[in-house]
KOLNU-90374 format. One line per 10 residues: number of its first residue (from 0); for each residue x, y, z of C-alpha. Coordinates in nm, 3 decimals, always signed. Layout:
<atoms>
NUM> X/Y/Z | ...
</atoms>
This chain:
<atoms>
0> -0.896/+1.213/-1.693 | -1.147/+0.970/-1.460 | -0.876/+0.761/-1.336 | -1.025/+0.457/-1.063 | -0.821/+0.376/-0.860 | -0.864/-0.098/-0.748 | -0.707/-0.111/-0.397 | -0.699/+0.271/-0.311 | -0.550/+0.225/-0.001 | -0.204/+0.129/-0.014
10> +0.081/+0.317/+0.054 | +0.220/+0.447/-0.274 | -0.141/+0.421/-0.459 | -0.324/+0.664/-0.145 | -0.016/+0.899/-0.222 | -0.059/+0.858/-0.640 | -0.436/+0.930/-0.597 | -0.367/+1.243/-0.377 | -0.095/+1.353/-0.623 | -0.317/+1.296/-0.934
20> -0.624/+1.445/-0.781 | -0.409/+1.798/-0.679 | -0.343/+1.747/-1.106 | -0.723/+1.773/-1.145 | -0.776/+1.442/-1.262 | -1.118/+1.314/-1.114 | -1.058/+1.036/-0.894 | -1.244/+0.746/-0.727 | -1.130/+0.411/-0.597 | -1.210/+0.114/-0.412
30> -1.033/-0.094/-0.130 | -1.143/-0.366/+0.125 | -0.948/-0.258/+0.425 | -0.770/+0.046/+0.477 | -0.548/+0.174/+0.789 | -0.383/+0.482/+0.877 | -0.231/+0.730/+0.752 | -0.393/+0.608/+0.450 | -0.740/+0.654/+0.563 | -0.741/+0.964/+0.711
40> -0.548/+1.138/+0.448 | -0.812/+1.006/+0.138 | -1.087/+1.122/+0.368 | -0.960/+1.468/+0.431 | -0.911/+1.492/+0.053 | -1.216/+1.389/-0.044 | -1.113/+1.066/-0.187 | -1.229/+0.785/+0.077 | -1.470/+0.545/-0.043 | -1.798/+0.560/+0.119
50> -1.808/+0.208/+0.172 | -1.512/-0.062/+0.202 | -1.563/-0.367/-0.056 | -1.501/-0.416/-0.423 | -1.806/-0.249/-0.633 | -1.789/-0.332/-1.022 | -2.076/-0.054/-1.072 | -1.787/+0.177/-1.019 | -1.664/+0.048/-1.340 | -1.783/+0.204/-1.701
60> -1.718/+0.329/-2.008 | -1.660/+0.636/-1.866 | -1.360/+0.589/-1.697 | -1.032/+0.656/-1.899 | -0.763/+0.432/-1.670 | -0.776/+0.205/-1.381 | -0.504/+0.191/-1.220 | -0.479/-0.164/-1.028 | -0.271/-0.220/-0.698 | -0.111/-0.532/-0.577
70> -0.365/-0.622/-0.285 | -0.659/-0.671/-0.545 | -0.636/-1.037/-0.604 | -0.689/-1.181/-0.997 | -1.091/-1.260/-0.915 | -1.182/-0.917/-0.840 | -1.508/-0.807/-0.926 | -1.399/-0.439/-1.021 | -1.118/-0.554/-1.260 | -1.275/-0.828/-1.433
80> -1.576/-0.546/-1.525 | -1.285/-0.357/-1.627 | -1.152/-0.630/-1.826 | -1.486/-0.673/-1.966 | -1.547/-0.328/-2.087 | -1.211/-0.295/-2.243 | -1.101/+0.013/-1.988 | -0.723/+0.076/-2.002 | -0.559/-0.120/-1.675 | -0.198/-0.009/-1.550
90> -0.031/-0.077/-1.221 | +0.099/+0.210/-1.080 | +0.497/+0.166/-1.132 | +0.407/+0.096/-1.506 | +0.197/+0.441/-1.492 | +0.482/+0.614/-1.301 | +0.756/+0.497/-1.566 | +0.519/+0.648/-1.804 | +0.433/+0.976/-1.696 | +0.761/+1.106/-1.541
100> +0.982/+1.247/-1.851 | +1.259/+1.350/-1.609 | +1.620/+1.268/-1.796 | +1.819/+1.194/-1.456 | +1.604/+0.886/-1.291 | +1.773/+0.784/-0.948 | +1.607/+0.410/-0.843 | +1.659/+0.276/-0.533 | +1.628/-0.072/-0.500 | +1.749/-0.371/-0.279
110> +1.566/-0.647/-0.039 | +1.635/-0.309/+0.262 | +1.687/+0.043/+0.310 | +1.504/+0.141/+0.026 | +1.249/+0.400/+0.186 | +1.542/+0.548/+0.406 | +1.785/+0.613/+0.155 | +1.512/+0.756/-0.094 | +1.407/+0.999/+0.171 | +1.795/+1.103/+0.282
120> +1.812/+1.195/-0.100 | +1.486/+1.387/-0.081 | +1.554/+1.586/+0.186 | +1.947/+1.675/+0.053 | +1.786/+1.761/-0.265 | +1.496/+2.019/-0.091 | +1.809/+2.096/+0.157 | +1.996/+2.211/-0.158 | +1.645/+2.344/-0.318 | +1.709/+2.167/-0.620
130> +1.360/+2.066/-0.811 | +1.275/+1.727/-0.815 | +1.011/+1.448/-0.862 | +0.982/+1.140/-0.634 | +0.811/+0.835/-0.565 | +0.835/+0.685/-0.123 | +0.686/+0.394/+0.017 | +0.700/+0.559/+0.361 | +0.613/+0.892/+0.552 | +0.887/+1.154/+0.495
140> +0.922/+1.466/+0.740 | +0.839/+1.781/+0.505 | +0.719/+1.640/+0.233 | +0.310/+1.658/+0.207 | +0.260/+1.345/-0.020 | +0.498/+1.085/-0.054 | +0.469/+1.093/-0.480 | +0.510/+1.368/-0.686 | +0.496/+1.341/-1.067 | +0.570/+1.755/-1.180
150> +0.774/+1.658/-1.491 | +1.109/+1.805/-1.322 | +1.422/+1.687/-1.432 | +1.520/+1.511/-1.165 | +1.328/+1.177/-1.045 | +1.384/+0.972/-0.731 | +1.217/+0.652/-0.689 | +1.185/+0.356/-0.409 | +1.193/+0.056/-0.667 | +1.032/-0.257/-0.474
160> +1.119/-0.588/-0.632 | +0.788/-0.697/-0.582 | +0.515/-0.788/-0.853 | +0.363/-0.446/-1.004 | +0.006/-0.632/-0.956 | -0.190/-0.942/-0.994 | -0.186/-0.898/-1.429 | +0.142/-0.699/-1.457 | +0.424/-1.010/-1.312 | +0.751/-0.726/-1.361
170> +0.932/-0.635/-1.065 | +0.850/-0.253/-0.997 | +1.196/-0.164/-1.007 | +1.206/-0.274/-1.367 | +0.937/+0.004/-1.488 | +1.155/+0.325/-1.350 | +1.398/+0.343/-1.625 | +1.701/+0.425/-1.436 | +1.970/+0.643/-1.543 | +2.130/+0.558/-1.191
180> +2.079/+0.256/-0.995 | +2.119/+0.215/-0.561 | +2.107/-0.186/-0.437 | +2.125/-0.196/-0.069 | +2.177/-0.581/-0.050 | +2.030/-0.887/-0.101 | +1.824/-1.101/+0.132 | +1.544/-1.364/+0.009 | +1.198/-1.207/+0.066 | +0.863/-1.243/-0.103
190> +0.851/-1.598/-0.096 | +0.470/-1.637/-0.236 | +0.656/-1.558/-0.580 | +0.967/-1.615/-0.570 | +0.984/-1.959/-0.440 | +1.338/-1.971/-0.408 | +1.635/-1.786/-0.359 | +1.799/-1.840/-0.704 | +1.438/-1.715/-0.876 | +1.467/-1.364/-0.593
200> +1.814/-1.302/-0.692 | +1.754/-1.322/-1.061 | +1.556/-1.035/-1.069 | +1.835/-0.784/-0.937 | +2.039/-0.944/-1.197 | +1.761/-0.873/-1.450 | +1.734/-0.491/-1.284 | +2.096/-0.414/-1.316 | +2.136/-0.580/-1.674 | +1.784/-0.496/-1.881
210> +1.616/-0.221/-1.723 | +1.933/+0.002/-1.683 | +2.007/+0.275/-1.913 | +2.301/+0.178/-2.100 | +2.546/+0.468/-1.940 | +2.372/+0.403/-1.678 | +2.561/+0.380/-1.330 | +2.481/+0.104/-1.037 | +2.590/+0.129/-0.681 | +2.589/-0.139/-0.456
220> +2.644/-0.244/-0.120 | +3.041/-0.416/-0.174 | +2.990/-0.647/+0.179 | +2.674/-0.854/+0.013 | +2.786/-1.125/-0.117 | +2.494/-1.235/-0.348 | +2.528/-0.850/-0.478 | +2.947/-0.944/-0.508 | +2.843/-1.248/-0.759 | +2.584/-1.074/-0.950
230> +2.798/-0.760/-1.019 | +3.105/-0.992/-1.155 | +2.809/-1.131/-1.354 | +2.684/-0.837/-1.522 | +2.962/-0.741/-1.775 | +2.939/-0.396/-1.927 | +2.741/-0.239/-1.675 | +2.889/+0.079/-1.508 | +2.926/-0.019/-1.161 | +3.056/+0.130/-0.832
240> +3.061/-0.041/-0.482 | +3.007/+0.142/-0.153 | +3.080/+0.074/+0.232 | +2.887/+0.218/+0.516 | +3.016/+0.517/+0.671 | +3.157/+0.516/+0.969 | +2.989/+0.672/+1.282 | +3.151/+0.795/+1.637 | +2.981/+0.714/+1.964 | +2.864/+1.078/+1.978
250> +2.644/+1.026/+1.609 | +2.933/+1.229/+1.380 | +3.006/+1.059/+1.060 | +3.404/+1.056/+1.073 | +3.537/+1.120/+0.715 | +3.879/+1.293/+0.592 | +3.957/+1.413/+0.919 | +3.618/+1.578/+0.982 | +3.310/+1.502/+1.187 | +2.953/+1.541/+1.072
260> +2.682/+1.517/+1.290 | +2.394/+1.295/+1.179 | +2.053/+1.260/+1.345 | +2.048/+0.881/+1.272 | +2.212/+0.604/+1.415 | +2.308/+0.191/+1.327 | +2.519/+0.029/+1.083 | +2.251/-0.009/+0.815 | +2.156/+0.346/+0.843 | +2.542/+0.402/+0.777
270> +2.561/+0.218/+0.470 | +2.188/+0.382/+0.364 | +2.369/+0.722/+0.430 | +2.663/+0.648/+0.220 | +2.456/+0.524/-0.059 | +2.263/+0.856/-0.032 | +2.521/+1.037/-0.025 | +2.683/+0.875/-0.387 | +2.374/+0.923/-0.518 | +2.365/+1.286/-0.459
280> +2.705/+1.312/-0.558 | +2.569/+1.257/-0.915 | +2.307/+1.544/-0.869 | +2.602/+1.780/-0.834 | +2.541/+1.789/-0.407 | +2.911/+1.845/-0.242 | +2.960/+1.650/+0.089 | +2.911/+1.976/+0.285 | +2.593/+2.002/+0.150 | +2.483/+1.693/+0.205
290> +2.594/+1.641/+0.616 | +2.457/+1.950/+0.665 | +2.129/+1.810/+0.510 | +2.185/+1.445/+0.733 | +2.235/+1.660/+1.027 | +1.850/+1.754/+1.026 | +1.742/+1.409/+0.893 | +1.536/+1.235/+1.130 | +1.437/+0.883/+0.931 | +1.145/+0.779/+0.757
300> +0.804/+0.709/+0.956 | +0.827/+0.380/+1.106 | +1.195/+0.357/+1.057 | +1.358/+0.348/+1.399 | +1.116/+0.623/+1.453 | +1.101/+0.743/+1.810 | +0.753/+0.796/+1.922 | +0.837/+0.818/+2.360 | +1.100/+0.954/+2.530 | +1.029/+0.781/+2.887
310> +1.070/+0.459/+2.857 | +1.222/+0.524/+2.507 | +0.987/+0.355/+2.233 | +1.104/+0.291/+1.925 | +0.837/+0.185/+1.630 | +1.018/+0.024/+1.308 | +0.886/-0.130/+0.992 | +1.106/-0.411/+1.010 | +0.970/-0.739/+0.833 | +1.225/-0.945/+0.671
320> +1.507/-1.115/+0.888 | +1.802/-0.928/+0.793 | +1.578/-0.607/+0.904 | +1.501/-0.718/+1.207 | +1.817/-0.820/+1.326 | +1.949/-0.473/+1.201 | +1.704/-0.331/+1.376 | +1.739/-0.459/+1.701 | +2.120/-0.416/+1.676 | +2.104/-0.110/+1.611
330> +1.933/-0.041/+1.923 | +2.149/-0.265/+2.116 | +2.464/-0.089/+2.045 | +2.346/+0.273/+2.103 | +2.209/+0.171/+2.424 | +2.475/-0.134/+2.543 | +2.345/-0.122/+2.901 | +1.948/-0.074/+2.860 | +1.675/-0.329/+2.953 | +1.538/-0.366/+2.571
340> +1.195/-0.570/+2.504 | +1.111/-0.615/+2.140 | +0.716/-0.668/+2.017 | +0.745/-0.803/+1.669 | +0.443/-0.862/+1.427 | +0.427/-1.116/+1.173 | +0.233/-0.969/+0.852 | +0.361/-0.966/+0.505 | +0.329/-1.309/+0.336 | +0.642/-1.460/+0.352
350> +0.669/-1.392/+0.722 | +0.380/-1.575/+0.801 | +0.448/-1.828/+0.594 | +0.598/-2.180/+0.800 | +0.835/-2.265/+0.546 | +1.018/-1.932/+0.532 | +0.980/-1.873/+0.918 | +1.246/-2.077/+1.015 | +1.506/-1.770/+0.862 | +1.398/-1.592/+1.137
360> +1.643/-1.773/+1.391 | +1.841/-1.596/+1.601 | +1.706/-1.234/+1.534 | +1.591/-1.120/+1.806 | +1.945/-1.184/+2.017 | +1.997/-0.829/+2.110 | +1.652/-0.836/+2.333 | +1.644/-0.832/+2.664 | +1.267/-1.015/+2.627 | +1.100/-1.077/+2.307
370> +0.731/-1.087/+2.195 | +0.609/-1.194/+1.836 | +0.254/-1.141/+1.758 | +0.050/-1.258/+1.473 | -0.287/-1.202/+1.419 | -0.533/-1.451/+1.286 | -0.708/-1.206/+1.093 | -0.411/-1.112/+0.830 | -0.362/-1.504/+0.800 | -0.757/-1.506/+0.663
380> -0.698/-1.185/+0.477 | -0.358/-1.375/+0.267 | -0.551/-1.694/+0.215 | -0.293/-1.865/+0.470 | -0.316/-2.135/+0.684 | -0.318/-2.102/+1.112 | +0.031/-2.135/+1.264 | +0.143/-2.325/+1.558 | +0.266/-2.064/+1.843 | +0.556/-2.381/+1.923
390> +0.678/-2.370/+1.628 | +0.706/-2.032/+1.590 | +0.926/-2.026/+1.940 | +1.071/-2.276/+1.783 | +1.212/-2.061/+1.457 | +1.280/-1.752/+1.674 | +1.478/-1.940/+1.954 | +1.493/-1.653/+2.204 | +1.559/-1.733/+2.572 | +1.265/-1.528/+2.688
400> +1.027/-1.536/+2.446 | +0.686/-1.551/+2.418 | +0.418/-1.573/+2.122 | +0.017/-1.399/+2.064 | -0.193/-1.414/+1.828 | -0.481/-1.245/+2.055 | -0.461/-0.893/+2.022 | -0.529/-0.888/+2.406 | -0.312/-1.081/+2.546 | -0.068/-0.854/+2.379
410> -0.245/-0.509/+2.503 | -0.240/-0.671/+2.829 | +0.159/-0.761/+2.806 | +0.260/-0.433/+2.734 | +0.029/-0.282/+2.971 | +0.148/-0.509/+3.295 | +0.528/-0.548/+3.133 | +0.649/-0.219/+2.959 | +0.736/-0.021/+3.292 | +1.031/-0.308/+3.317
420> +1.235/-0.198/+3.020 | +1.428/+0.124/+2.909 | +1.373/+0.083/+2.579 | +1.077/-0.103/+2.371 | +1.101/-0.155/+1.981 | +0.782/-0.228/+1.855 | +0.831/-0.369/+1.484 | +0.534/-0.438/+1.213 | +0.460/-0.374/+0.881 | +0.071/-0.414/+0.992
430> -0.074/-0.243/+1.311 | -0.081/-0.499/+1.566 | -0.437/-0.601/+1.545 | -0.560/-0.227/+1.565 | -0.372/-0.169/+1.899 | -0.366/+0.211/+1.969 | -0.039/+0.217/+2.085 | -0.081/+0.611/+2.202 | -0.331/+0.489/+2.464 | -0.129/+0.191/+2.579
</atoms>
């Protein structure tokens, strides 16, 4: 098949255009801004566009599916030719729920831990060498692309609640047909469309209730309390809770009188493990098997991932408040006595927007100093309006904090600043303005 690919670049689309191309489907695509990894890994395949815009000459008769991501915006050029010609338009989770026949359909969904605890079952799984398909937002240690549709029996799927695209308004999570459903909790994100809390909750409800299989199995996260009320909601659905495991100060997961020695550390990472872990369960994995699996697991790229040893820096994708403050926490309490400066960026939409900023209070408490970045640039790119620095101070309320939104001034912090602290957690679902944090 010609499949085009409208906003080539993102994270899961780059990785379903590699994986459909190594198929032998003929692929091209289109994007207006793309970053790494993405970049360099279309280019080495072959796959990067020539030149970065939206070009509805891409767009004929010829083409048997475009397959539309959620950055391409409702006037763009390429889809409304598309549109036009009549062409077959998907977004990608509706083309994944199509084209992956596998029987046993593990989704992981929930407002956090979803890459981590999609990756901790990968890797058991390949630990165990036990064929399987999958579907990651983020970069997963032995795995060469982060989707892979073979038609095994076995799928495993991150399952964002987030719009599927600008024409397709269903959660992703709700085109994965799960046989077995992982929610990690409940926090109110993606405030562009969901406008309120009540509106974001509703469409876990709708998850666990419609898009289930009916013996289908959910397990979820038993100290969330909007997960507590939705559960006693949602009669006749198999359910299970979980709690997170419990981890000595030497990293070994204490259980039944043994210890198992994990490479990953923090309270959320506990309760991701433990979810993993149930989840693997179900694939026929034996706790033995599945330790000895966590004891090589070293997190997902950009998830607490450790990128210096001296000072120790520590680069996170952390976006929504209940992230963050897990983050940094999580940090604080493996190392109780280190200097710790945080560098947070303020990207995805609701994060930069003023009216959901002010749920950002108090998160950064376990810093030492605090920085929050934002860069003008991404505000232009999301349609947004400029924010006030003051009032950002104002949401955070730090002691000793202090707020960019010139990439310099930020290279030049950390530059003049860093050799202070023993640890640094730089945290962004963007790339600080293009910083090349290697150099700095």
């Amino acid at each position: 098949m010609k499949i085009h690919f409208i906003a080539i670049g993102g994270k899961v689309m780059h990785n379903l255009a590699l994986e459909l191309s190594s198929q032998g489907h003929v692929i091209s695509g289109s994007d207006d801004e793309i970053y790494n990894p993405s970049r360099t890994r279309l280019e080495q395949a072959g796959l990067l566009p020539d030149q970065m815009g939206w070009y509805p000459e891409k767009i004929s008769t010829g083409i048997d599916l475009v397959i539309l991501g959620m950055h391409a915006h409702l006037d763009n050029p390429e889809l409304a030719k598309a549109q036009a010609l009549g062409v077959h338009v998907v977004s990608f989770p509706e083309y994944i729920g199509q084209h992956s026949p596998a029987r046993h359909r593990a989704v992981i969904t929930g407002s956090h831990g979803k890459s981590t605890t999609t990756a901790m079952i990968m890797h058991a799984l390949k630990s165990a060498d036990i064929q399987f398909d999958y579907v990651v937002g983020g970069m997963v240690e032995g795995f060469e692309r982060m989707v892979r549709l073979s038609g095994a029996d076995i799928i495993v799927v991150e399952g964002d609640e987030y719009l599927s695209s600008r024409i397709d308004s269903t959660p992703k999570m709700n085109h994965y047909n799960g046989t077995i459903l992982g929610v990690t909790g409940i926090e109110w994100d993606h405030m562009n469309v969901f406008p309120s809390f009540d509106e974001y909750k509703d469409q876990f409800r709708i998850c666990i209730q419609d898009c289930l299989d009916r013996e289908g199995l959910v397990f979820w996260y038993e100290n969330d309390q909007h997960l507590q009320m939705i559960i006693r909601s949602s009669e006749g659905s198999n359910t299970s809770p979980y709690a997170a495991l419990k981890q000595n100060s030497t990293m070994e997961i204490e259980m039944d009188k043994n210890l198992f020695p994990v490479g990953v550390f923090g309270t959320h990472n506990m309760a991701n493990m433990s979810l993993a872990r149930h989840i693997s369960q179900q694939f026929g994995l034996s706790d033995e098997q599945f330790f000895r699996a966590m004891s090589s697991f070293r997190g997902v790229g950009k998830r607490l991932e450790l990128i210096k040893d001296d000072p120790l820096v520590y680069l996170d994708y952390a976006h929504a408040p209940s992230k963050v403050r897990a983050t940094v926490l999580a940090l604080r309490n493996r190392f109780p006595h280190h200097r710790i400066l945080t560098i947070y960026e303020l990207h995805t939409y609701s994060s930069l927007n003023h009216k959901f900023l002010p749920n950002y209070h108090d998160t950064l408490v376990g810093s030492d100093r605090a920085v929050v970045y934002f860069d003008e640039h991404a505000l232009k790119m999301k349609r947004m309006p400029m924010l006030a620095t003051g009032f950002i101070e104002k949401c955070f309320a730090h002691d000793n904090l202090v707020v960019y939104s010139e990439r310099d001034q930020l290279e030049e912090f950390v530059k003049n600043n860093s050799s202070d602290y023993d640890t640094i957690l730089l945290m962004s679902s963007g790339n600080f303005g293009g910083l090349d944090l290697n150099e700095i």
